[in-house]
C-alpha positions in Angstrom: -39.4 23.9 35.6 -35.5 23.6 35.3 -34.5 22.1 31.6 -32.9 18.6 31.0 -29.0 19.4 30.6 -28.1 18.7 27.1 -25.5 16.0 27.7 -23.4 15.2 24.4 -23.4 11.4 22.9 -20.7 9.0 22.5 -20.3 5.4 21.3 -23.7 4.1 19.8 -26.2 6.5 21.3 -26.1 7.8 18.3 -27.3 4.9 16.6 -29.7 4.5 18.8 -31.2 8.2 18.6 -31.3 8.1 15.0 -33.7 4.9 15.0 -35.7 6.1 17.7 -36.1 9.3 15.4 -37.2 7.5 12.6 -39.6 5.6 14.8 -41.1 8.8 16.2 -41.2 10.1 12.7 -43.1 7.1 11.5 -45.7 7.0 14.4 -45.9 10.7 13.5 -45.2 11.0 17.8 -44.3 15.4 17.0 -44.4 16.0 21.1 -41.9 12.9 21.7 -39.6 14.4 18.7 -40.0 18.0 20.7 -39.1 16.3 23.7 -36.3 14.3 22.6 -35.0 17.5 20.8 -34.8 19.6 23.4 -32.7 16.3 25.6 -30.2 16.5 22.6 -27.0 18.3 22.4 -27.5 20.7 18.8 -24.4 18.6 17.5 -25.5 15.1 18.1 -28.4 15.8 16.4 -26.8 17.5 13.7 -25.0 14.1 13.4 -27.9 12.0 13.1 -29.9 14.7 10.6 -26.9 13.3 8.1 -28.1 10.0 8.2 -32.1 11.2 7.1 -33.6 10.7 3.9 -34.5 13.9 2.6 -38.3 13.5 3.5 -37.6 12.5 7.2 -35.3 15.4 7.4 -37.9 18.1 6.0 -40.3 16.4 8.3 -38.1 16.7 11.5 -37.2 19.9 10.7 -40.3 21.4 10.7 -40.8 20.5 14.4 -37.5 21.5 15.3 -38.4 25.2 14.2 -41.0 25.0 16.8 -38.8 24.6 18.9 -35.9 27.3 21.0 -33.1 24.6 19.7 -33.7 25.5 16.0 -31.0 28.4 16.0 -28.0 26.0 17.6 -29.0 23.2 15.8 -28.6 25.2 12.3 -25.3 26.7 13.3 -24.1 22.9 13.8 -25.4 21.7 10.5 -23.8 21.2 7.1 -23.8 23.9 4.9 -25.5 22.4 1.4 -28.2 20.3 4.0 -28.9 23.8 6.3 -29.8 26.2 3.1 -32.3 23.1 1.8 -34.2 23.1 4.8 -34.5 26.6 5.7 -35.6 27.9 2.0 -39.3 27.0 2.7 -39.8 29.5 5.5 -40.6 32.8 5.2 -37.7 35.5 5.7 -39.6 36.9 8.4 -39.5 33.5 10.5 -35.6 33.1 9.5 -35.1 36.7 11.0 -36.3 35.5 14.3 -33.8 32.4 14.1 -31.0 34.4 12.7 -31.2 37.3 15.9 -31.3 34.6 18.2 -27.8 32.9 17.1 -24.3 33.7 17.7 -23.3 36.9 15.2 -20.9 34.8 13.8 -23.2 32.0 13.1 -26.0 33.9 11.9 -23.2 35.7 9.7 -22.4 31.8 8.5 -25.9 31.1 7.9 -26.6 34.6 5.3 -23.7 33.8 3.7 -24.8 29.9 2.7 -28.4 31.7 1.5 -29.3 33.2 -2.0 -28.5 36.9 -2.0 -32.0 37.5 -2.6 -33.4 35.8 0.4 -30.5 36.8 2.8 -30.9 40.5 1.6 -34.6 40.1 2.4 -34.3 38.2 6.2 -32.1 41.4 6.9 -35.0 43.3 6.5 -36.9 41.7 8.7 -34.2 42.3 11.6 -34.2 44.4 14.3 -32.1 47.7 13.5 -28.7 46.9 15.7 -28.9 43.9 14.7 -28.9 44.4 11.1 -26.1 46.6 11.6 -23.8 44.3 13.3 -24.6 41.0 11.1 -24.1 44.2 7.8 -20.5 45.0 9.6 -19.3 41.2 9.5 -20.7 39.9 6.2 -18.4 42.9 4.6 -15.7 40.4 5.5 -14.8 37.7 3.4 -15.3 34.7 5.3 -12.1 32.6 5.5 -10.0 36.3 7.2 -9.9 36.8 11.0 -13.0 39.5 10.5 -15.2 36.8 8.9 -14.5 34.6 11.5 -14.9 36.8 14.7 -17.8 37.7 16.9 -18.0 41.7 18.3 -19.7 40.0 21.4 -16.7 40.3 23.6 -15.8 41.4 27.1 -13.7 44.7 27.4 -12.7 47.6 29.9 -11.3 50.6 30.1 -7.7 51.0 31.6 -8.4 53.5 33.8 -11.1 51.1 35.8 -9.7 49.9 39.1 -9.8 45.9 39.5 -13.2 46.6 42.0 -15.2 48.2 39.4 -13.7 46.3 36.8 -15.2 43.0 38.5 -18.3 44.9 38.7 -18.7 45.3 35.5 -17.6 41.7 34.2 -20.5 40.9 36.8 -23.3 43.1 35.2 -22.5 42.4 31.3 -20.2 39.2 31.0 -23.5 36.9 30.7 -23.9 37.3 27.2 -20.8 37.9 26.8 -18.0 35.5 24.4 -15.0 33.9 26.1 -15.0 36.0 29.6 -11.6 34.4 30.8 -9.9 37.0 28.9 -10.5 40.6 30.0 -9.2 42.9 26.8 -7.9 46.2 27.8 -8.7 49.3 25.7 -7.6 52.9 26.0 -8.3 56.2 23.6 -11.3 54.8 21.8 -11.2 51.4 21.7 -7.5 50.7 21.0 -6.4 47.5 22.2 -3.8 47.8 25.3 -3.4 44.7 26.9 -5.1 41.6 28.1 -5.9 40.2 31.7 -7.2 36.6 32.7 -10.4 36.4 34.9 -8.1 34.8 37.5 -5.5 37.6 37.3 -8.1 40.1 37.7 -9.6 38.3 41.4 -6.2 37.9 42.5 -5.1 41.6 42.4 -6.0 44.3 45.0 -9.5 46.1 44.4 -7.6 49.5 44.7 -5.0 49.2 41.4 -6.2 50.0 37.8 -6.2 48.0 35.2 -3.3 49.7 33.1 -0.7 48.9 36.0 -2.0 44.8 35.9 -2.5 44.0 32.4 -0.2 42.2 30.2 0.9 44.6 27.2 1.8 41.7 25.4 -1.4 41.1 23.0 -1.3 38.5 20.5 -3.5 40.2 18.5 -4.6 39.6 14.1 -6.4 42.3 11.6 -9.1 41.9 10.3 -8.1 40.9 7.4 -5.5 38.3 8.9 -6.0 34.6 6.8 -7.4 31.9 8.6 -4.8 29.8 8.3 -2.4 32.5 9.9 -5.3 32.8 13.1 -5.6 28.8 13.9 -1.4 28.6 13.8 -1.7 31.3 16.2 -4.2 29.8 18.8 -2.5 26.5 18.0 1.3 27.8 18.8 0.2 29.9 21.5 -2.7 27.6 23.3 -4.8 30.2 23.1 -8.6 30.2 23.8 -9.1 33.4 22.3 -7.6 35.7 19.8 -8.6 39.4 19.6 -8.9 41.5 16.1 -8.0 44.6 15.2 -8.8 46.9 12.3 -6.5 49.4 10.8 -6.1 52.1 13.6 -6.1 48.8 16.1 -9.9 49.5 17.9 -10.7 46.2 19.1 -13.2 44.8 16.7 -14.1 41.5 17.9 -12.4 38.5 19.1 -12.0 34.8 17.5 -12.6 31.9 20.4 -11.1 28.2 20.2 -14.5 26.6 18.9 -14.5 28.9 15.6 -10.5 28.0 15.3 -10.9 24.4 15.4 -13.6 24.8 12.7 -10.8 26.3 10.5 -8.7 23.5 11.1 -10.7 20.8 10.9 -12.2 22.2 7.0 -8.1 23.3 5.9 -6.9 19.9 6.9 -9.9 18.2 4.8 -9.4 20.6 2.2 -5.7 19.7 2.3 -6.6 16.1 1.8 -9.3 16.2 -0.7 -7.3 18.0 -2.8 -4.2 15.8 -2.6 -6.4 12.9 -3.6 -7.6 14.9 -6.9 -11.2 14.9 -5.2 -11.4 18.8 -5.5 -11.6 20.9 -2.6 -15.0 21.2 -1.7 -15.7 19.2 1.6 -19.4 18.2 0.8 -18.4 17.0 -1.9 -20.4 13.6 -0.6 -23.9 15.5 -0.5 -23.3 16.6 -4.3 -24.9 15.0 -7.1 -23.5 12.0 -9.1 -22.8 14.0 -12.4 -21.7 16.7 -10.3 -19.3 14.6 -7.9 -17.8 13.1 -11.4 -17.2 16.4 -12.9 -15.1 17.8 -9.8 -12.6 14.7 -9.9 -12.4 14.4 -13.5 -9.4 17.5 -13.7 -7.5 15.2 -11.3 -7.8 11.6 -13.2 -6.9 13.5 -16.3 -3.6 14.3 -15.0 -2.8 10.4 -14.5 -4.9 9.0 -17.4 -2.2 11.5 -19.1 1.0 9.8 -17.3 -0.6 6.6 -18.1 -0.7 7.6 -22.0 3.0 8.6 -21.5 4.0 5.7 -19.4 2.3 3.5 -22.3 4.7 4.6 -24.9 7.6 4.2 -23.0 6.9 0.7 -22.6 6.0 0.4 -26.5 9.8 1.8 -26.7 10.8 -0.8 -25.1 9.0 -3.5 -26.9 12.4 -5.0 -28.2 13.4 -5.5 -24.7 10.1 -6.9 -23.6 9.8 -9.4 -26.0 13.6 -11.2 -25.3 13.3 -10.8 -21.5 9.3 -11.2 -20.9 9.8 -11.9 -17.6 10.7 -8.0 -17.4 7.0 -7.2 -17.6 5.7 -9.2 -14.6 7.8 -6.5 -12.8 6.5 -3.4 -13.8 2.8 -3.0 -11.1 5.6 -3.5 -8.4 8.4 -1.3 -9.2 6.0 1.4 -9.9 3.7 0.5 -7.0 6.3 0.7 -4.6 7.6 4.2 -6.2 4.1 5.6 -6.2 3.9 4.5 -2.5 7.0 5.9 -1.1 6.5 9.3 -3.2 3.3 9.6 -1.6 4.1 9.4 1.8 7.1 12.1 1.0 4.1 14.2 -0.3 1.8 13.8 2.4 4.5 14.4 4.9 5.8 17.6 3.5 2.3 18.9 2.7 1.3 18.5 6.2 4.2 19.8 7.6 3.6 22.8 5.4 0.1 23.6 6.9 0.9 23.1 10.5 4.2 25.2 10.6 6.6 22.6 11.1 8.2 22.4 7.9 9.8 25.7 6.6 10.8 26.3 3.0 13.8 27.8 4.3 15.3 24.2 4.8 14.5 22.5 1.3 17.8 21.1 0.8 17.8 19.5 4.2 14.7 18.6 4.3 14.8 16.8 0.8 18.2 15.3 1.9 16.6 13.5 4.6 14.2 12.1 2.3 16.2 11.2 -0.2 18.7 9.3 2.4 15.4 7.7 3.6 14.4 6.5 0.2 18.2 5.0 -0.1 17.5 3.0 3.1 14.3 1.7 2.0 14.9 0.8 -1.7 18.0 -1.2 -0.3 16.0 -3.1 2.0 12.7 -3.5 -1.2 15.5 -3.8 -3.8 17.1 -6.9 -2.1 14.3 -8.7 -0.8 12.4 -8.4 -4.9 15.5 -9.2 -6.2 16.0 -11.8 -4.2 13.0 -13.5 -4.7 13.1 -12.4 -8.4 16.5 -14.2 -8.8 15.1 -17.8 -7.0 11.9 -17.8 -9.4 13.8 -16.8 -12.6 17.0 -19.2 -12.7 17.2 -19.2 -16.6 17.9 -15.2 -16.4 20.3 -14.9 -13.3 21.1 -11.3 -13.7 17.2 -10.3 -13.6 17.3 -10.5 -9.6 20.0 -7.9 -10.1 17.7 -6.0 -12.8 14.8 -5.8 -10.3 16.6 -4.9 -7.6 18.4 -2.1 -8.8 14.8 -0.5 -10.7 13.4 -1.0 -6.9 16.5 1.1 -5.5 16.9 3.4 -7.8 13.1 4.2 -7.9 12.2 4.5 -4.4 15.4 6.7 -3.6 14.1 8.9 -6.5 10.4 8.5 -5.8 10.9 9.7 -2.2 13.2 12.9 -3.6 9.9 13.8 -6.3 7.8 13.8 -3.6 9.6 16.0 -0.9 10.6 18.2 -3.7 7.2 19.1 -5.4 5.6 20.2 -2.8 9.0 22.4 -1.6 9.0 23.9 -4.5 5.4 24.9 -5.2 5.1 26.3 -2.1 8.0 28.4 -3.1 6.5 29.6 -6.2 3.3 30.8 -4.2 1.4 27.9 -5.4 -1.2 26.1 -3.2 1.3 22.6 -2.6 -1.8 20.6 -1.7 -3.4 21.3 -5.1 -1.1 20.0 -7.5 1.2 17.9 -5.6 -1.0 14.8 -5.5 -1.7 14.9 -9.4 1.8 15.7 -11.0 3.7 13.2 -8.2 1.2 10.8 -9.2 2.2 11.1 -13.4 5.8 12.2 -12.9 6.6 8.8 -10.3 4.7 6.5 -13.2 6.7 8.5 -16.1 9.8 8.1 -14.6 9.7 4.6 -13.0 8.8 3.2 -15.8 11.4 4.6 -17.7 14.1 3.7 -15.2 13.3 0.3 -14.6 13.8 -0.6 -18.5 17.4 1.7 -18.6 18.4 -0.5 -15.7 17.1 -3.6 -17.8 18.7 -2.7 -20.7 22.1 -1.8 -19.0 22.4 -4.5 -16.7 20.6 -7.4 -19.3 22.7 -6.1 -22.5 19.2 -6.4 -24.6 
């Protein structure tokens, strides 16, 4: 009998597998969980295995294994959730599940083991395949080689477009990504490319080497990831062929691995920006060990806040004639943080995707800066406006607050295009620090600018 198509979930199906999972699981139903496994698409269920208690998850588990979905619904899992589950089988059972995924997903799944037990399920392995997972895991995973799979379609130049289709008939079934035909010459060297729909179109008598585009896109093995999802991204690509040093064609990279990369590099980006660490499960880590990941990152502001205290403890003198003055600080420095941040964010991003080039700095940080003019001008008078109409004994503080508005949002938004400019220029990862030291700089130096204004403008 035919299978049920695995049809993928949308809107609140997924609620409403997830309770009917836990209802199963109560009744202890195992043949209704095998049946509603195998309905499910491997992600949506990798989805709803989030939302598990750790015993419902063991439980399920265990009756997924029975079932043929147990190596696509691993390869869709979390990494910290996947290596809990599968340590209670035995390495010759995970040597089974790992020869029936994807080379680069059983490659994924050694990789999150212990060495110990991943050196062990090898064992267990079939000989070719211990030899092909052995050739990827000598890659480190986050360069074109770590990411690729050597289950790729290729044919010889020579081949005329009638046994060319032949042959993409006999082999392409378990085959990656067959809408690119890669063209090798000499042995294994990369020569061009042709499209399935290029190959059908052309006359059965003409060979391959007269019909193939010599233009390759092509990355080494060692390429970064970053560097291989700009490429698919600039180029719409759905696959991207590797190369090693003598450029044999080693494997190829498809779209679903490249928007992977993307995906964990933007939330990397992020996390790190907001002093959360880099480490994108961090929400399945413990308590202590969440807390001690973000600590770094608060210290760097608790620090700015020390530094921002004594600035103000400078400027008791002025505090205590014009208290009003004090009311004004969460805003002034609230708005600078704000504007800074966007800057930051902005540039950052711009950074990863390719649109902003380092090259351009001074423009780039112009624009900003004649941004941050426009929009502490528009802040500056509407504060000091309303700062004038509720302060009438102290006329000039509407003028006070408006300026310290200006003046720190125009340099707010400079700090924050410039950090991240300039970091990246001195080889150092802008999404690390920029959050932190804009953070402490923008609260050092508003702070301190609002109360020269004061003192300038209030002759205190």
């Amino acid at each position: 009998m035919e299978k049920s198509p695995k049809r993928e979930m949308i809107g609140s199906e997924g609620k409403v597998l997830l309770d009917t999972l836990r209802r199963l699981h109560r009744r202890k139903a195992v043949d209704n969980i095998v049946k509603l496994v195998r309905k499910t698409h491997p992600a949506d269920l990798a989805w709803v295995f989030r939302s598990l208690n750790p015993i419902e998850q063991k439980d399920i588990f265990q009756i997924i294994a029975q079932t043929e979905s147990v190596a696509d619904f691993l390869s869709e899992l979390d990494e910290s959730i996947m290596v809990e589950l599968v340590e209670g089988f035995s390495p010759k059972y995970l040597a089974k599940v790992v020869t029936s995924m994807a080379s680069d997903d059983a490659v994924d799944l050694l990789e999150a083991l212990p060495d110990g037990l991943a050196r062990e399920i090898q064992t267990h392995m079939e000989a070719a395949d211990r030899i092909e997972v052995a050739e990827l895991l000598k890659y480190h995973p986050e360069t074109a080689g770590g990411l690729m799979s050597p289950d790729f379609m290729y044919l010889d130049e020579d081949l005329t477009v009638e046994e060319a289709i032949r042959k993409v008939q006999k082999r392409s079934e378990d085959k990656e990504m067959v809408f690119y035909l890669y063209i090798t010459h000499g042995e294994g060297q990369l020569a061009g490319v042709l499209s399935l729909r290029e190959l059908i179109l052309q006359p059965m008598h003409r060979q391959l080497k007269n019909i193939m585009n010599t233009n390759v896109i092509s990355v080494t093995t060692d390429t970064d990831q970053k560097e291989v999802a700009h490429l698919v991204s600039q180029y719409n690509l759905l696959a991207l062929p590797v190369v090693d040093a003598t450029f044999k064609l080693v494997g190829i990279i498809t779209v679903d691995d490249v928007i992977d990369v993307i995906r964990d590099e933007a939330t990397e980006d992020f996390l790190q920006m907001a002093g959360a660490g880099k480490d994108q499960e961090i929400l399945f880590k413990s308590t202590a060990q969440s807390a001690f990941i973000r600590a770094p990152w608060l210290s760097a502001s608790w620090l700015g806040g020390i530094a921002a205290m004594f600035i103000i403890t400078s400027f008791e003198g002025e505090l205590m004639k014009t208290l009003a003055l004090a009311s004004f600080i969460p805003i002034v420095i609230g708005m600078g943080g704000n504007i800074a941040t966007q800057s930051s964010t902005i540039v950052v991003r711009g950074l990863a995707t390719g649109r902003v080039n380092v090259e351009d700095l001074i423009k780039i940080v112009f624009k900003e800066f004649k941004v941050g003019l426009i929009l502490g001008t528009v802040f500056g008078l509407l504060l000091g406006l309303l700062a004038w109409l509720g302060h009438t004994e102290t006329a000039r503080l509407g003028l006070v607050v408006g300026f310290a508005v200006f003046f720190v949002m125009t340099m707010a938004a400079t700090v924050g295009t410039l950090v991240p400019l300039v970091l990246k220029r001195l080889k150092i990862d802008a999404a690390v620090a920029t959050g932190p030291f804009v953070t402490t700089s923008i609260d050092i130096l508003g702070v301190y600018m609002f109360f020269m204004v004061a003192r300038m403008l209030l002759d205190i």
